[in-house]
MIKEMI-593803 format. One record per atom (N, C-alpha, C): atom name; x, y, z. Coordinates in steps of 0.02 Angstrom, whole numbers. Example, Ala and Ser with C-alpha at 12.3 -4.5 7.8 and 13.67 -1.06 7.14 Angstrom:
+----+--------+--------+--------+
|  a |     c1 |     c2 |     c3 |
+----+--------+--------+--------+
|  N |    660 |   -284 |    390 |
| CA |    615 |   -225 |    390 |
|  C |    660 |   -165 |    390 |
|  N |    642 |   -112 |    354 |
| CA |    684 |    -53 |    357 |
|  C |    645 |      2 |    394 |
+----+--------+--------+--------+
//
This chain:
+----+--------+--------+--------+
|  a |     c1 |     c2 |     c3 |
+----+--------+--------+--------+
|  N |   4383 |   -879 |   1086 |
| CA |   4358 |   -933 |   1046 |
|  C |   4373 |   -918 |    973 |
|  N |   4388 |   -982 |    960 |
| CA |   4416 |   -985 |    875 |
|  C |   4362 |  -1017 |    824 |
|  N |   4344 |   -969 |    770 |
| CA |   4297 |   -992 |    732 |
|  C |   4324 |  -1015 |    660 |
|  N |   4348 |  -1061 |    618 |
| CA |   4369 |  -1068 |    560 |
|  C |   4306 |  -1108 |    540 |
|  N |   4298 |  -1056 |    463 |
| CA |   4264 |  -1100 |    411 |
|  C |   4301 |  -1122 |    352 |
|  N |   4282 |  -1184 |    348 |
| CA |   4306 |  -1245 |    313 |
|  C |   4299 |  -1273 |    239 |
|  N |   4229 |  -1198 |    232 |
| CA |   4164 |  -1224 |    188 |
|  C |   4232 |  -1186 |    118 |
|  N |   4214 |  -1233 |     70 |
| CA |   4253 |  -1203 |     -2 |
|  C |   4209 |  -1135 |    -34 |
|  N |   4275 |  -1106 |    -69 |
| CA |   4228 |  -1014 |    -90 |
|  C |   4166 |  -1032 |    -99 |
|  N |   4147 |  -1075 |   -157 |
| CA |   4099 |  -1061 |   -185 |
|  C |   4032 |  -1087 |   -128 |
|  N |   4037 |  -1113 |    -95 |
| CA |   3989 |  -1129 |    -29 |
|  C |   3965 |  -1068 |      8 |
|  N |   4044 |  -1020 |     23 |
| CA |   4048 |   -973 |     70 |
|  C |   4004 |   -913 |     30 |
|  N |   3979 |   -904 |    -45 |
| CA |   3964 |   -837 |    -67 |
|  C |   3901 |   -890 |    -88 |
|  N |   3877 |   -931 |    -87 |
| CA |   3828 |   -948 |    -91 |
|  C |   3762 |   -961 |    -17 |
|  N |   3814 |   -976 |     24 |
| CA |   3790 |   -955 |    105 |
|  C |   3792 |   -882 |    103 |
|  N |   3814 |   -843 |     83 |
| CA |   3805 |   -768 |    103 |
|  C |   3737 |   -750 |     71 |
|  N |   3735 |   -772 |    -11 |
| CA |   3698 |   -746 |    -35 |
|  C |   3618 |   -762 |     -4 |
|  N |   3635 |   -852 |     16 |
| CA |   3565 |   -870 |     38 |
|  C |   3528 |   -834 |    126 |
|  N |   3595 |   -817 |    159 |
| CA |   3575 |   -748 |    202 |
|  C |   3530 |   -708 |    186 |
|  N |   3579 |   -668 |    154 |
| CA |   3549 |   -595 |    123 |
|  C |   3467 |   -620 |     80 |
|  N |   3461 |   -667 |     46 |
| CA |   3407 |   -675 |     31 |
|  C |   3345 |   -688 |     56 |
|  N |   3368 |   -737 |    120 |
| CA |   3317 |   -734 |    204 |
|  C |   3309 |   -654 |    209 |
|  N |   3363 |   -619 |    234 |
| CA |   3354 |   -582 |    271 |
|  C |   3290 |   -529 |    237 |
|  N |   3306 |   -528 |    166 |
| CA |   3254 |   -461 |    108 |
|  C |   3186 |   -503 |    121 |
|  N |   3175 |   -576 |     99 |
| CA |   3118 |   -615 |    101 |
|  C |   3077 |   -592 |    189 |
|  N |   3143 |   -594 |    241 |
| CA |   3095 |   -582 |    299 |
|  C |   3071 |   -503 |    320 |
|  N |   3100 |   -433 |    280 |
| CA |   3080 |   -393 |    270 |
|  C |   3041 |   -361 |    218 |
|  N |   3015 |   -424 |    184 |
| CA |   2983 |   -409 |    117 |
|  C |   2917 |   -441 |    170 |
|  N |   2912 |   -480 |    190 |
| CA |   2850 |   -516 |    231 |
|  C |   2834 |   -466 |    281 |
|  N |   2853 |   -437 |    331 |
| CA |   2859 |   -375 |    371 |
|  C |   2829 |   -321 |    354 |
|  N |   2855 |   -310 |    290 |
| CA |   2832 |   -267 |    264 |
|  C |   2751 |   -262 |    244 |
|  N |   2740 |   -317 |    194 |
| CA |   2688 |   -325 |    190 |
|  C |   2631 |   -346 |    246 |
|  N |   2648 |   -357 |    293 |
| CA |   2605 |   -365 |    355 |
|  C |   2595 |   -305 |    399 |
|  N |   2640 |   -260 |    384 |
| CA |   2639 |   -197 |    412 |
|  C |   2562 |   -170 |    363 |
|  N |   2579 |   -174 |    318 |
| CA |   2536 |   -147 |    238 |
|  C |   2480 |   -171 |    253 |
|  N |   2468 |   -245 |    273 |
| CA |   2386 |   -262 |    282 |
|  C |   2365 |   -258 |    350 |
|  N |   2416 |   -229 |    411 |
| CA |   2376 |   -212 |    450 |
|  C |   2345 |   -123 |    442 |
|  N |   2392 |    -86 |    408 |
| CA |   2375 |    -32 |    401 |
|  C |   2318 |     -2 |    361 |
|  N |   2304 |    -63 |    314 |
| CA |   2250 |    -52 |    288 |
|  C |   2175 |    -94 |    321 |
|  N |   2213 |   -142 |    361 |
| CA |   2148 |   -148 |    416 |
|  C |   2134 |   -112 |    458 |
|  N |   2190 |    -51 |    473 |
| CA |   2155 |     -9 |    515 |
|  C |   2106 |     46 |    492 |
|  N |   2138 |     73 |    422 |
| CA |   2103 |    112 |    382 |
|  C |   2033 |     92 |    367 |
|  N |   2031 |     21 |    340 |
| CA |   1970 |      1 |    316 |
|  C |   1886 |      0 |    387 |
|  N |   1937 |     -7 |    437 |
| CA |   1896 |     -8 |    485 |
|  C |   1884 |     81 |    520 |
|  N |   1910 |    124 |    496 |
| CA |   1921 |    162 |    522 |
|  C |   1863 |    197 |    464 |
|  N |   1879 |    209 |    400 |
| CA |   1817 |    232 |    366 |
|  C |   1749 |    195 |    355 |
|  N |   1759 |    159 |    370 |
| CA |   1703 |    110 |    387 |
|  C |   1641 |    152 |    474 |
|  N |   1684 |    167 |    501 |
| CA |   1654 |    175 |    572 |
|  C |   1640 |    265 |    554 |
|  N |   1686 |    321 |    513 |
| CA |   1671 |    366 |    493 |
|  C |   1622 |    358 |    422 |
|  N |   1616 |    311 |    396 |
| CA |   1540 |    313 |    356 |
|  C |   1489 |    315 |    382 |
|  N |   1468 |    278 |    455 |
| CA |   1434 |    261 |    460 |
|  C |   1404 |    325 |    527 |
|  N |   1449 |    350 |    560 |
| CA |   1455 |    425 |    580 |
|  C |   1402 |    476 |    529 |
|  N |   1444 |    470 |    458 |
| CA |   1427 |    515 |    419 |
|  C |   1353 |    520 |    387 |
|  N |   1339 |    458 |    379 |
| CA |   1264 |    423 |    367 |
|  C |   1218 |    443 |    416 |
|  N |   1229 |    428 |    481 |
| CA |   1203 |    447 |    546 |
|  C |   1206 |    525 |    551 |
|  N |   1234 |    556 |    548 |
| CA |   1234 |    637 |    543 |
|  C |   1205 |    678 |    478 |
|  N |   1211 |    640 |    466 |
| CA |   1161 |    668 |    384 |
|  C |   1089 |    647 |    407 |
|  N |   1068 |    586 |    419 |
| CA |   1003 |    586 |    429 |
|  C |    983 |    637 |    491 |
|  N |   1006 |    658 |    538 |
| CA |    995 |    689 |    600 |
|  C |    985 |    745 |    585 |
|  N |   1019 |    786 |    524 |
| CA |   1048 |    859 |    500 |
|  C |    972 |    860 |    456 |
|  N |    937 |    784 |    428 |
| CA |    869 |    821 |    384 |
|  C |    831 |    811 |    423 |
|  N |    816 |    773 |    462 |
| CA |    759 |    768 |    544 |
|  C |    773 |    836 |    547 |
|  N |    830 |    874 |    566 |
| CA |    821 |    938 |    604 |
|  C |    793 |    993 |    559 |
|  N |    813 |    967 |    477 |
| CA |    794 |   1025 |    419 |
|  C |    739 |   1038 |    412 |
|  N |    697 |    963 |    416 |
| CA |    637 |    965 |    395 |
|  C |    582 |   1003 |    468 |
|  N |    604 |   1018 |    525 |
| CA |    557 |   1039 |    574 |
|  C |    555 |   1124 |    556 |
|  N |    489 |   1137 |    601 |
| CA |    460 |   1214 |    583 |
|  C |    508 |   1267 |    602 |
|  N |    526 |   1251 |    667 |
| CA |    592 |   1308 |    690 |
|  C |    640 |   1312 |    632 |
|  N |    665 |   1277 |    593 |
| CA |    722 |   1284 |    550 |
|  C |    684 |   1311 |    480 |
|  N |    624 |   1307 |    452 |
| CA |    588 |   1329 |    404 |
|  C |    570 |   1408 |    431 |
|  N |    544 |   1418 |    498 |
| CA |    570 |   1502 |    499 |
|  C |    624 |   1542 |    498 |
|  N |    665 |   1492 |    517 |
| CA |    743 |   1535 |    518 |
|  C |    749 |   1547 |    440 |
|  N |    742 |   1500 |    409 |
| CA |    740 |   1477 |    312 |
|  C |    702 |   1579 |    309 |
|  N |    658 |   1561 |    325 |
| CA |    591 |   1610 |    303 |
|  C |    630 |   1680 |    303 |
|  N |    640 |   1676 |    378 |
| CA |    660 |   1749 |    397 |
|  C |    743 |   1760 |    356 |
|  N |    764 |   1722 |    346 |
| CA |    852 |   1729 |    291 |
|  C |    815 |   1773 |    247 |
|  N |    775 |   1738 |    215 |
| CA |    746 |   1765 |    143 |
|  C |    724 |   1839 |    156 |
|  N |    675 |   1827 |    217 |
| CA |    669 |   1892 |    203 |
|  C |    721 |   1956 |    224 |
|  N |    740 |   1938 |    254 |
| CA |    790 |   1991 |    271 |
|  C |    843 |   2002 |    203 |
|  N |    850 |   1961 |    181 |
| CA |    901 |   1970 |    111 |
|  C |    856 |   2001 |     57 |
|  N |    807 |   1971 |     45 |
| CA |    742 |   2044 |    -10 |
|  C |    760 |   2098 |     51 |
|  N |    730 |   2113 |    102 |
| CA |    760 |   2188 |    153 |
|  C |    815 |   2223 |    124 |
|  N |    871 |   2205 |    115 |
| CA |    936 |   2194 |    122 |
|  C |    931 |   2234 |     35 |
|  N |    926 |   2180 |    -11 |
| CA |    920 |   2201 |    -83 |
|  C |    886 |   2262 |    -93 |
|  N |    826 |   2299 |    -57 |
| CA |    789 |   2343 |    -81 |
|  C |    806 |   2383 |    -34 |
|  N |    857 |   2380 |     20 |
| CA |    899 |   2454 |     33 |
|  C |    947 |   2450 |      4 |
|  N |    990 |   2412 |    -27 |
| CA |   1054 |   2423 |    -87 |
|  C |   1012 |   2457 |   -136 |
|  N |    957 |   2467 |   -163 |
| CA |    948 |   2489 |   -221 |
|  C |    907 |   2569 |   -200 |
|  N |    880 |   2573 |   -146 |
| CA |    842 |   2631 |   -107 |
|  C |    918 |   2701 |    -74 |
|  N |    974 |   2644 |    -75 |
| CA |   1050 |   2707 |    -63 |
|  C |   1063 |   2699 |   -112 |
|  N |   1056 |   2655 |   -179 |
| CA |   1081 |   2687 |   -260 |
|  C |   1039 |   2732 |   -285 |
|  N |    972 |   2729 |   -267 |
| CA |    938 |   2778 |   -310 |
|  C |    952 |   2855 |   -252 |
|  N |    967 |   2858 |   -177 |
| CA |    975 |   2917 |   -143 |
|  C |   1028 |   2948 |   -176 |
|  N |   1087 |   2905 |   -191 |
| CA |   1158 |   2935 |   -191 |
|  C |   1151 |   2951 |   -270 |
|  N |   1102 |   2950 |   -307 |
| CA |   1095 |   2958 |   -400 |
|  C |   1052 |   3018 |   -402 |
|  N |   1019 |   3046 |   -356 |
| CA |    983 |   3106 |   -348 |
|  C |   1005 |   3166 |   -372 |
|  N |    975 |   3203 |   -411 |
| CA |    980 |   3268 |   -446 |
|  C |    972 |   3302 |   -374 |
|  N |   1005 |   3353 |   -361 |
| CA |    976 |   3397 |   -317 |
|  C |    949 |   3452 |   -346 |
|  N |    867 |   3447 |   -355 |
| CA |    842 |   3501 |   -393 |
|  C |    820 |   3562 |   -355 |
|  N |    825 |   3575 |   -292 |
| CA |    842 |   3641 |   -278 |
|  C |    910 |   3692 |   -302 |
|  N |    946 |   3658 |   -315 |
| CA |   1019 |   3705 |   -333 |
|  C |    986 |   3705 |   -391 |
|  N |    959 |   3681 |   -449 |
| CA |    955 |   3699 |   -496 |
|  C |    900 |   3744 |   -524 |
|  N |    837 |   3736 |   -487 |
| CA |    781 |   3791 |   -483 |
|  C |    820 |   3860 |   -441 |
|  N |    857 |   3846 |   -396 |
| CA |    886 |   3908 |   -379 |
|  C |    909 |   3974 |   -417 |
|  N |    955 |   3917 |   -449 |
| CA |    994 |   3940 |   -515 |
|  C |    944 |   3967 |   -579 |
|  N |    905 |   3928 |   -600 |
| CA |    856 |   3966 |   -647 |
|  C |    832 |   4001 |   -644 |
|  N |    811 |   4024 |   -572 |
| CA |    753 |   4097 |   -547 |
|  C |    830 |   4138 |   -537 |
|  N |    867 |   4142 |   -540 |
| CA |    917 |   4179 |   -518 |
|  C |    916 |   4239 |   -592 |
|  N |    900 |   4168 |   -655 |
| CA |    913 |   4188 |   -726 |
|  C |    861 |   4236 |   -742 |
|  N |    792 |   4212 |   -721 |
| CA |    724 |   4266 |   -735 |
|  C |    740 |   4321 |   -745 |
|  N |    737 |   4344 |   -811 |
| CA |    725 |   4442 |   -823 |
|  C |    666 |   4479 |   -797 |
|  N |    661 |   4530 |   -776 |
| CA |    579 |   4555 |   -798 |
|  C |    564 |   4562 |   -842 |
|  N |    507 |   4527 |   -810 |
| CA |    426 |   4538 |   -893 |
|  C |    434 |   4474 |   -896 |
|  N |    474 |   4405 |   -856 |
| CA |    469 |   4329 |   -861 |
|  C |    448 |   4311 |   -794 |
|  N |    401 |   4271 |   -800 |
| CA |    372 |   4247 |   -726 |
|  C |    362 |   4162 |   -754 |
|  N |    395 |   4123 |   -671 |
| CA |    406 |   4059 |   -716 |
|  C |    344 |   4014 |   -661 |
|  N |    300 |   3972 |   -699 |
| CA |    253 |   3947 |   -677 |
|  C |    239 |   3880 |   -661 |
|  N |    303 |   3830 |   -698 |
| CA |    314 |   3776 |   -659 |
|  C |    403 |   3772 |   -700 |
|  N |    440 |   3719 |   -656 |
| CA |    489 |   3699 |   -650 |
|  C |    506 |   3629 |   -650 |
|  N |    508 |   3590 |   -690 |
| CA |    509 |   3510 |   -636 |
|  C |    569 |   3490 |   -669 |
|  N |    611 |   3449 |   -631 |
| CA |    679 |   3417 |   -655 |
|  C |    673 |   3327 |   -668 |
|  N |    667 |   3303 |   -700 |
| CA |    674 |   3207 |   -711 |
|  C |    754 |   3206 |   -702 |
|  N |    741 |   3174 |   -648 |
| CA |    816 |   3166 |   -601 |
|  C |    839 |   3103 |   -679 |
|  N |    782 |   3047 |   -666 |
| CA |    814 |   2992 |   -709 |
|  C |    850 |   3040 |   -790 |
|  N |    826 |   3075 |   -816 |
| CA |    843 |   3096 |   -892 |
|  C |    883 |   3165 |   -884 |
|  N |    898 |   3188 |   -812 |
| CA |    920 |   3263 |   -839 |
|  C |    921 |   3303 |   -853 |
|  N |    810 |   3307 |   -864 |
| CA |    806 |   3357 |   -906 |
|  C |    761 |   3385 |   -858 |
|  N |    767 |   3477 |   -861 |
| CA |    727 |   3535 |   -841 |
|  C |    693 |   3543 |   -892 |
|  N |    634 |   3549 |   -887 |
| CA |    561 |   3576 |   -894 |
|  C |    563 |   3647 |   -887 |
|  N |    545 |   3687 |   -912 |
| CA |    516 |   3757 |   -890 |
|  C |    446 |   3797 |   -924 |
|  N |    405 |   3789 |   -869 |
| CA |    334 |   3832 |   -920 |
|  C |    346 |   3902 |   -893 |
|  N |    323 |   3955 |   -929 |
| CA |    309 |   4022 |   -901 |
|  C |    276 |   4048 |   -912 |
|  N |    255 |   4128 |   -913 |
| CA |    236 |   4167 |   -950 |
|  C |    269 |   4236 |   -957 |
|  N |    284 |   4258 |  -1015 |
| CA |    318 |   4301 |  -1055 |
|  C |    286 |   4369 |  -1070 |
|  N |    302 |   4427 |  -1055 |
| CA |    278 |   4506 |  -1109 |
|  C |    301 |   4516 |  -1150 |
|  N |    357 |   4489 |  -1161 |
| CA |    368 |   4518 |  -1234 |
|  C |    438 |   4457 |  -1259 |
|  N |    406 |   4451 |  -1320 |
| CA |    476 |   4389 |  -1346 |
|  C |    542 |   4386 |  -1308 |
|  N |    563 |   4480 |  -1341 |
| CA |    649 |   4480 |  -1334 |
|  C |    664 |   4464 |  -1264 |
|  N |    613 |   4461 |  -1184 |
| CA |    627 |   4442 |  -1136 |
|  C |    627 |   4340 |  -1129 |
|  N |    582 |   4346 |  -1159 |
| CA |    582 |   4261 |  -1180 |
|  C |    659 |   4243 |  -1204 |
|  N |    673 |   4275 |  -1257 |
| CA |    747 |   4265 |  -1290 |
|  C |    802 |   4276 |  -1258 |
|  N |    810 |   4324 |  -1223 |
| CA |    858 |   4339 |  -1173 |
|  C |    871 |   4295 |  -1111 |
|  N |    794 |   4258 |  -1090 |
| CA |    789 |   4209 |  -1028 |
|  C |    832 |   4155 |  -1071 |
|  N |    818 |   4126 |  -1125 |
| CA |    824 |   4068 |  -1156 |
|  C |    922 |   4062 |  -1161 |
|  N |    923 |   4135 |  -1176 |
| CA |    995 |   4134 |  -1218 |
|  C |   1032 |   4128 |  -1152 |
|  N |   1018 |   4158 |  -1088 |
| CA |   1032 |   4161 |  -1016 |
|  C |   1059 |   4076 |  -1009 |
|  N |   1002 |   4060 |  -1013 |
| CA |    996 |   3981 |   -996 |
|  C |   1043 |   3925 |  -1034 |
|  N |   1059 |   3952 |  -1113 |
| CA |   1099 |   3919 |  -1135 |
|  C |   1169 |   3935 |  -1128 |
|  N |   1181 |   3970 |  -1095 |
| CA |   1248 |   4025 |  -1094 |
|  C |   1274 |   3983 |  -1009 |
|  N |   1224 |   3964 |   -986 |
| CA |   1237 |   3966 |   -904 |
|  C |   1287 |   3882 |   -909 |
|  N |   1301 |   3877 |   -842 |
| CA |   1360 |   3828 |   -844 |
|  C |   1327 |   3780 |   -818 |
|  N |   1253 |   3763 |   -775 |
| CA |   1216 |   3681 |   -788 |
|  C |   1168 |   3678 |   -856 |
|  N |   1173 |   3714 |   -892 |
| CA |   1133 |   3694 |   -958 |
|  C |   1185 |   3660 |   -979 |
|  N |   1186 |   3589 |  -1033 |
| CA |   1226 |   3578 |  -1071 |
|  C |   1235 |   3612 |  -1122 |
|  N |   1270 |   3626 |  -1166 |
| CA |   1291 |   3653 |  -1243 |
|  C |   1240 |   3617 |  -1267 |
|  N |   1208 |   3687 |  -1299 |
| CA |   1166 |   3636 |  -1371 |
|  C |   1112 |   3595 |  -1348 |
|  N |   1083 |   3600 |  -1288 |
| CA |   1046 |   3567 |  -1259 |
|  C |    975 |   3590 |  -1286 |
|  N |    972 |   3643 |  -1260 |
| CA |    918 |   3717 |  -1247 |
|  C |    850 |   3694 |  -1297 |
|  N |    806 |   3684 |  -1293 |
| CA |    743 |   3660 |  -1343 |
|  C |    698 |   3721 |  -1324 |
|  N |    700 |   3758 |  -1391 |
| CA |    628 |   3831 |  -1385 |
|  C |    599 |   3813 |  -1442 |
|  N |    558 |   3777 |  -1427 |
| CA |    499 |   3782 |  -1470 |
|  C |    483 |   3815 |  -1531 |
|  N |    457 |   3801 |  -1583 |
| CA |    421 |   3864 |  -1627 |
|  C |    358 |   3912 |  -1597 |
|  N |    340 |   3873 |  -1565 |
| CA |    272 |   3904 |  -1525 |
|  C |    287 |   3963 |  -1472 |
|  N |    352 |   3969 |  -1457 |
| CA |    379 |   4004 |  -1433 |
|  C |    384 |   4088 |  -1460 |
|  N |    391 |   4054 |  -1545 |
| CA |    402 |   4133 |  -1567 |
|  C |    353 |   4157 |  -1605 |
|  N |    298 |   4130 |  -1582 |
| CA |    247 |   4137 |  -1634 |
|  C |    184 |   4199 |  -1607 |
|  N |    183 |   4203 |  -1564 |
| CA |    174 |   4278 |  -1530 |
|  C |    236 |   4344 |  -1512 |
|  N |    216 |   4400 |  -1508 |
| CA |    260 |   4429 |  -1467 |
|  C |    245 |   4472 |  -1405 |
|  N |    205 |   4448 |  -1373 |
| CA |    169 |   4505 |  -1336 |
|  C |    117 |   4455 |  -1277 |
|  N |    138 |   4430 |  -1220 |
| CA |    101 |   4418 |  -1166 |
|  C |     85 |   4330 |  -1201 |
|  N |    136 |   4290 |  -1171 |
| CA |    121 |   4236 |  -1225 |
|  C |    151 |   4178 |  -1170 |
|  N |    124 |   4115 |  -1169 |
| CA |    151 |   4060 |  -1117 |
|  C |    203 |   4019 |  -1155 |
|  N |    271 |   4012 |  -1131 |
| CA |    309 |   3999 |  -1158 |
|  C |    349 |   3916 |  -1119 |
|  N |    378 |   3869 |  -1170 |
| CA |    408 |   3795 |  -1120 |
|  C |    464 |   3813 |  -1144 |
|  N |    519 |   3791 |  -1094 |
| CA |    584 |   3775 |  -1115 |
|  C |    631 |   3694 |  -1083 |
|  N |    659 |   3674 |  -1121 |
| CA |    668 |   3610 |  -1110 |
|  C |    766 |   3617 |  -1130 |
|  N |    796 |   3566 |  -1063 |
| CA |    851 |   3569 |  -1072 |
|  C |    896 |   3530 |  -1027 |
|  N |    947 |   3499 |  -1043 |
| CA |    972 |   3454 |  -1017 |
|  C |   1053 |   3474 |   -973 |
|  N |   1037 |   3449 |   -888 |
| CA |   1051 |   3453 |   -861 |
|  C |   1139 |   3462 |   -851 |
|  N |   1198 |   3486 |   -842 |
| CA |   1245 |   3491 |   -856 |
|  C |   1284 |   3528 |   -797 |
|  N |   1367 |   3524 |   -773 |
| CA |   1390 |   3542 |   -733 |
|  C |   1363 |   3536 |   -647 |
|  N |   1317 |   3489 |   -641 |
| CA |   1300 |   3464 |   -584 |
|  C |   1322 |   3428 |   -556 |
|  N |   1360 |   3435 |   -511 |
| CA |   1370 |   3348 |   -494 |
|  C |   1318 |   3329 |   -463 |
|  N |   1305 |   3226 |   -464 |
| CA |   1256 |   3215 |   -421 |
|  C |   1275 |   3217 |   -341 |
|  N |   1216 |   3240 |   -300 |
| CA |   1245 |   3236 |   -230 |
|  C |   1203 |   3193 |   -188 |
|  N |   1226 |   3180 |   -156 |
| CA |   1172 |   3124 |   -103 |
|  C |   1109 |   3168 |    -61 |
|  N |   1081 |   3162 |    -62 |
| CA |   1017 |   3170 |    -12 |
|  C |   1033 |   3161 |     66 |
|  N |   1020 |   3205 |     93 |
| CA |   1010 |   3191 |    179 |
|  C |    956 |   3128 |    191 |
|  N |    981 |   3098 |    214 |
| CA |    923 |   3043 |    264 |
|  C |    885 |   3073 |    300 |
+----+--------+--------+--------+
//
């Protein structure tokens, strides 16, 4: 079969054009009908998940507001204060002076003619305490100089009193001094 068109140019590119112009117009319509069904599906679609979401929210404070869920509330809390005051009960174990190594160490220092009558260490400050009693100064002086010489006294630490030298002969003597070359060690549980 033989098809001749007859139509003059300017007919023939004006029929093409009015084609092509159907054809965009009927994919421009398509298009947009694609577009408003897609957003009718959407619209209906968050529409039915609002209303989900509304519904589950009210259900979620019905359940908040009952007593079983106010003890679970209760018991969180408390277990987290629990919780907080053993984090701070293994910071203060593992910050511990071990004041046996260091009373060890000081009676180790005792001269005769020094007898020591209390000892106490303040883990928090570092500092040894020492009361005694003394026969004669130059043993007092010798304990003292012992003590500042030794490697847990700090340098320059050492506090002797004036009251210290103010007898020489059978006399109660304090010494005060800050803790040094220790490391801290943890405590046995």
């Amino acid at each position: 079969m033989l098809t001749l068109n007859l139509l003059p140019e300017q007919y023939k590119i004006e029929y093409r054009f009015d084609q092509k112009r159907r054809f965009f117009v009927l994919v421009v319509i398509a298009l947009c009908f694609l577009i408003a069904l897609f957003a009718a599906l959407l619209f209906a679609t968050s529409l039915f998940l609002n209303i989900q979401a509304t519904a589950l929210k009210e259900s979620l404070a019905i359940q908040e507001s009952g007593e079983y869920i106010r003890r679970i509330t209760e018991t969180e809390r408390s277990i987290k204060n629990a919780n907080t005051a053993l984090v701070s009960l293994a910071k203060a174990r593992t910050e511990t002076v071990s004041a046996g190594a260091i009373i060890e160490s000081v009676a180790a220092l005792v001269p005769t003619g020094v007898h020591l009558e209390n000892v106490s260490v303040d883990a928090q400050s570092d500092v040894v305490s020492i009361r005694g009693f003394a026969q004669l100064r130059d043993q007092m002086l010798a304990f003292a100089g012992a003590l500042s010489a030794s490697e847990y006294a700090a340098p320059e630490s050492l506090k002797n009193p004036d009251q210290n030298l103010l007898k020489e002969k059978n006399f109660v003597f304090e010494l005060i001094f800050t803790i040094a070359g220790f490391e801290r060690q943890p405590t046995k549980p």
